[in-house]
C-alpha positions in Angstrom: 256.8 -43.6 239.4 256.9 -45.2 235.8 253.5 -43.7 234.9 255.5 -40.1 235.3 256.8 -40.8 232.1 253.5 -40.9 229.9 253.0 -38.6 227.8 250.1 -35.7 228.6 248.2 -35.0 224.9 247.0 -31.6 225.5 243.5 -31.0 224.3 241.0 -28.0 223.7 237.5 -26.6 225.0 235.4 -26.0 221.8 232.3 -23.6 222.3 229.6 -24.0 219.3 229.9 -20.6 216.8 226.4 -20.1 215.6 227.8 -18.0 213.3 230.1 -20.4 211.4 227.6 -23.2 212.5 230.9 -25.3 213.9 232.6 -25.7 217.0 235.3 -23.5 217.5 238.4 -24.3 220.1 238.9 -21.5 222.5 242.3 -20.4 223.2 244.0 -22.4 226.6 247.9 -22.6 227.5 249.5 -26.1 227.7 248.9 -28.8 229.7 252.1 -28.4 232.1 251.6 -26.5 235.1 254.0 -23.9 236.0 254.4 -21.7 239.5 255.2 -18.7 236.6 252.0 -18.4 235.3 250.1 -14.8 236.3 247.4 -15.3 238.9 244.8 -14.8 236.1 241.9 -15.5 239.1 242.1 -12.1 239.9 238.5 -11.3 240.1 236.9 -14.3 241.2 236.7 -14.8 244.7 235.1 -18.0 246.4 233.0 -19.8 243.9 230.1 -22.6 244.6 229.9 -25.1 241.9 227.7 -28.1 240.7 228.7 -30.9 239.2 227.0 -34.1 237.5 228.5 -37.6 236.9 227.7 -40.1 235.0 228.5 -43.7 233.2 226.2 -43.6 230.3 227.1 -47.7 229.7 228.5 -48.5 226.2 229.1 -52.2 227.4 226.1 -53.2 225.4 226.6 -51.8 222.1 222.8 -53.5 220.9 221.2 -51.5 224.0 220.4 -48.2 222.0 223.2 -46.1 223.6 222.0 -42.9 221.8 218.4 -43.1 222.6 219.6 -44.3 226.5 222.6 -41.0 226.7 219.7 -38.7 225.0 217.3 -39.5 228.2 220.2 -39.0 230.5 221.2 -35.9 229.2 217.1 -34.8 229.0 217.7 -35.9 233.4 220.9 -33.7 233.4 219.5 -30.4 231.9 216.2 -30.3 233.4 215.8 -27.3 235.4 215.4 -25.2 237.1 219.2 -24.7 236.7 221.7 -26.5 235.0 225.0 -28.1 236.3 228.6 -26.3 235.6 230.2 -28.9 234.7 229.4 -32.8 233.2 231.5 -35.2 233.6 230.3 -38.4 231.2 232.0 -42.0 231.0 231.2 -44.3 228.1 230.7 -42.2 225.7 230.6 -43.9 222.2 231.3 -42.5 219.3 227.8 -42.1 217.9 226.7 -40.5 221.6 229.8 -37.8 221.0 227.8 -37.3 218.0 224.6 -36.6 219.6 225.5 -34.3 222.5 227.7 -32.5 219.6 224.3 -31.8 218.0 222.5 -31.0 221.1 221.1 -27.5 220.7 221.3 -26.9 224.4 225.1 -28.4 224.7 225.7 -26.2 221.7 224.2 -22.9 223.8 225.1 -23.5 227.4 228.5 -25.3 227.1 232.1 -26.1 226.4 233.3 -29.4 225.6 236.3 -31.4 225.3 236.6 -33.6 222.1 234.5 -31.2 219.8 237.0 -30.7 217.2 239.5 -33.7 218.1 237.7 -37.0 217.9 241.2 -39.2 218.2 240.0 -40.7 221.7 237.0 -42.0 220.5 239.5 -43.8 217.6 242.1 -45.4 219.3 242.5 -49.4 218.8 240.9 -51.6 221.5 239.5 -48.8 222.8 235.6 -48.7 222.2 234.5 -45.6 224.0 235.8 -41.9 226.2 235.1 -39.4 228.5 233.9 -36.0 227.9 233.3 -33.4 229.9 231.1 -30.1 229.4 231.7 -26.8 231.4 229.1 -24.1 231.8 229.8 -21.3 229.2 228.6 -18.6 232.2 230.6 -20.2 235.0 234.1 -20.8 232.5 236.2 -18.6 230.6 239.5 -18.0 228.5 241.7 -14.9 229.8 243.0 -15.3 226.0 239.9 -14.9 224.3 240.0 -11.2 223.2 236.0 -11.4 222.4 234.8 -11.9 226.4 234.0 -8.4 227.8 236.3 -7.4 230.7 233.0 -7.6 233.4 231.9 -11.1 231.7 235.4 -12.5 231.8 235.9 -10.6 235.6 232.7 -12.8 237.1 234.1 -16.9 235.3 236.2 -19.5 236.7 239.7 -19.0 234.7 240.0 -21.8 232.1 244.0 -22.8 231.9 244.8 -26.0 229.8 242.9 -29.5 229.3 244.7 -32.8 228.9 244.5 -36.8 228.7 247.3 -38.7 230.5 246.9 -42.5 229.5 246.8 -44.4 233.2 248.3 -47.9 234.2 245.5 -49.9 232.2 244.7 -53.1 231.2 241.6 -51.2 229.0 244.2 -48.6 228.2 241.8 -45.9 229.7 243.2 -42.4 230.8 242.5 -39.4 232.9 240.8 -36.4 231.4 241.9 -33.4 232.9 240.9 -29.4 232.5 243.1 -27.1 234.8 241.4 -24.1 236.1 243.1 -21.3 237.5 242.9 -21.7 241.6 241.2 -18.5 242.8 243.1 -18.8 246.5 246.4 -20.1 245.6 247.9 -17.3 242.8 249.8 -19.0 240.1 248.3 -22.8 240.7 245.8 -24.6 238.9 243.1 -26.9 239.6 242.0 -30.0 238.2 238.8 -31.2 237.1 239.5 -35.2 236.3 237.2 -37.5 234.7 238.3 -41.0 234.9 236.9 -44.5 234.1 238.8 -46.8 236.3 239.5 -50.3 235.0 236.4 -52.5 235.6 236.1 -56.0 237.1 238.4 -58.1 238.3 240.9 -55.8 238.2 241.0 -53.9 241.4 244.7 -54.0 241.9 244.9 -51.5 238.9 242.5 -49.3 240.0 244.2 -49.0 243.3 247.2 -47.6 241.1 245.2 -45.7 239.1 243.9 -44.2 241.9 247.8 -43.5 242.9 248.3 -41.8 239.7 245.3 -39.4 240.2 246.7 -38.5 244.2 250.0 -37.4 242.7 248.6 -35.6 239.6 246.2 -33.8 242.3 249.5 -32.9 244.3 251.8 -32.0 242.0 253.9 -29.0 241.8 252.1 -26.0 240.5 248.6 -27.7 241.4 246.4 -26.9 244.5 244.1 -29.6 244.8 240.8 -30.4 242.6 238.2 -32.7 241.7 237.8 -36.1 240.2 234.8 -38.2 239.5 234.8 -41.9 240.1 237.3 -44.4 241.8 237.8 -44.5 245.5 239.8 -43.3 248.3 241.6 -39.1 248.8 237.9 -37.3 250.3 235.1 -39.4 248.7 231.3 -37.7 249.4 229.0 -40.0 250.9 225.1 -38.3 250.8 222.1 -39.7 252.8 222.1 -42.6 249.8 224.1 -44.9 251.3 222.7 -47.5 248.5 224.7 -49.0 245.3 225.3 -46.8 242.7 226.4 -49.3 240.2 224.3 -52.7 238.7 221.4 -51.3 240.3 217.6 -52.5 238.6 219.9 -55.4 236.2 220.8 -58.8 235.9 224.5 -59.1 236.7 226.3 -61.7 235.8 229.2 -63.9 237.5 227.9 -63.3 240.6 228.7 -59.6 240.7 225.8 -57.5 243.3 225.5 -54.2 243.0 228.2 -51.8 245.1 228.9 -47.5 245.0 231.2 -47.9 242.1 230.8 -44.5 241.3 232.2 -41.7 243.7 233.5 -38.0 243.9 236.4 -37.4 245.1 238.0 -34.3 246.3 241.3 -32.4 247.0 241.5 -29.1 248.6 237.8 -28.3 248.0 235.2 -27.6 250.4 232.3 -30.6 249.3 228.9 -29.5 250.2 226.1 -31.6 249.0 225.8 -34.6 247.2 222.5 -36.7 245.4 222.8 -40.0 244.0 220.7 -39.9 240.2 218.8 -43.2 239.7 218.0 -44.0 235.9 215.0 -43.9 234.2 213.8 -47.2 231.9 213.8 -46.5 228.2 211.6 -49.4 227.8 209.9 -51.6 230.3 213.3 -53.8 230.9 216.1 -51.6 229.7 217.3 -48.9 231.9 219.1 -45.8 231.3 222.4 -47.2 232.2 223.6 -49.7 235.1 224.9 -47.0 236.7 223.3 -44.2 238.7 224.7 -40.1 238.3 226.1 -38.5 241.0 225.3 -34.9 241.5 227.2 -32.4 243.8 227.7 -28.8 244.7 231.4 -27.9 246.3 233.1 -24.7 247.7 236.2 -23.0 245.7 
């Protein structure tokens, strides 16, 4: 498999200092996995988890993507509790920017591409992923500062990294390892991915190949990864569109569930399809709904 050969950038999971007033990366291992690492899950038994997914659209770089990513975010966080984790495709530089500034981002949670904004920089490529993890439900076994009962009751944070992906867009795959509470010694992974849009599907077929064999490699137990199609996808009692929905699509495209999660070794539990608001009396949110789930570690 030629795509074996790419090179995995590790990153880092910055929490917000309010201190220093900066973002500060907390400590991680690398991005390899390795069946020698300590089983650092050692206090947390089975875990239920929620997740929220969602393009925020940067194809239409008029379209206010701030102001649209701002309401979206306002949809995401409203209570009465808020996700664990965010996975967000699309995201422009100047929306990195805003959620950076977020004072409720900066208080509940951890983000990739914090400190590091080289994804949002690369040539022909006009916009990332991020994703944000739940300071209570996440933590660092190397971060000296966590109290032994705080650090007892988190998720183990092991290693984040981007993997580019067989691409005509030159996208990649996002990835945070976790430490996997019932397999000692494994990790696993939390991917968000943008596949290659239209008409490309053959790609995203591959793509999807990649992600199966990154999700079953040695010294990782299974995991999680938001869009694309095919390993367990969750179907909830919204069988409808999840993509082009309330928008004029062009070259005859009609809307279709672009947008799915898909899981490895999990137990899935719920899931809720997110519609978008209008930011104006014509312009939604995004063309593409969130996805929201709970699943079983």
């Amino acid at each position: 498999m030629s795509f074996l050969q790419n090179t995995r950038v590790g990153g880092a999971l910055s929490a917000f200092d309010h201190t220093s007033h900066r973002w500060v990366a907390t400590p991680l291992r690398g991005p390899h996995p390795s069946s020698s690492r300590p089983a650092d899950a050692r206090a947390v038994g089975k875990q239920t988890l929620s997740l929220t997914s969602w393009n925020i659209q940067a194809s239409h770089w008029s379209s206010r993507p701030v102001a649209r990513s701002e309401l979206i975010v306002d949809h995401i966080l409203k209570g009465p509790k808020l996700p664990d984790i965010i996975l967000l495709q699309e995201v422009v530089s100047s929306v990195r920017e805003s959620l950076l500034s977020d004072p409720r981002v900066r208080s509940s949670f951890l983000t990739t591409d914090a400190e590091d904004d080289t994804a949002f920089k690369l040539k022909g490529v006009p916009f990332a992923t991020m994703t944000l993890l739940s300071r209570k439900r996440f933590g660092s076994p190397l971060l000296a500062e966590e109290e032994e009962g705080e650090r007892g009751s988190k998720m183990v944070l092991d290693s984040v990294f981007r993997m580019k992906l067989n691409s005509w867009y030159k996208r990649d795959a996002l990835c945070v390892n976790i430490a996997a509470p019932s397999a000692p010694g494994t990790v696993l992974r939390l991917f968000n991915v943008h596949l290659d849009s239209f008409p490309r599907p053959a790609r995203r077929m591959h793509q999807m190949m990649e992600l199966a064999y990154l999700l079953r490699e040695p010294g990782c137990s299974g995991g999680i990864a938001a869009a694309g199609r095919r390993l367990v996808a969750l179907h909830g009692p919204d069988g409808g569109a999840t993509w082009g929905v309330g928008v004029e699509l062009e070259d005859g495209l009609k809307p279709c569930r672009l947008d799915k999660v898909l899981m490895l070794g999990l137990q899935p539990d719920e899931i809720e399809v997110l519609h978008p608001g209008l930011i104006d009396a014509h312009t939604p949110w995004s063309d593409h709904c969130g996805l929201r789930c709970t699943f079983t570690i």
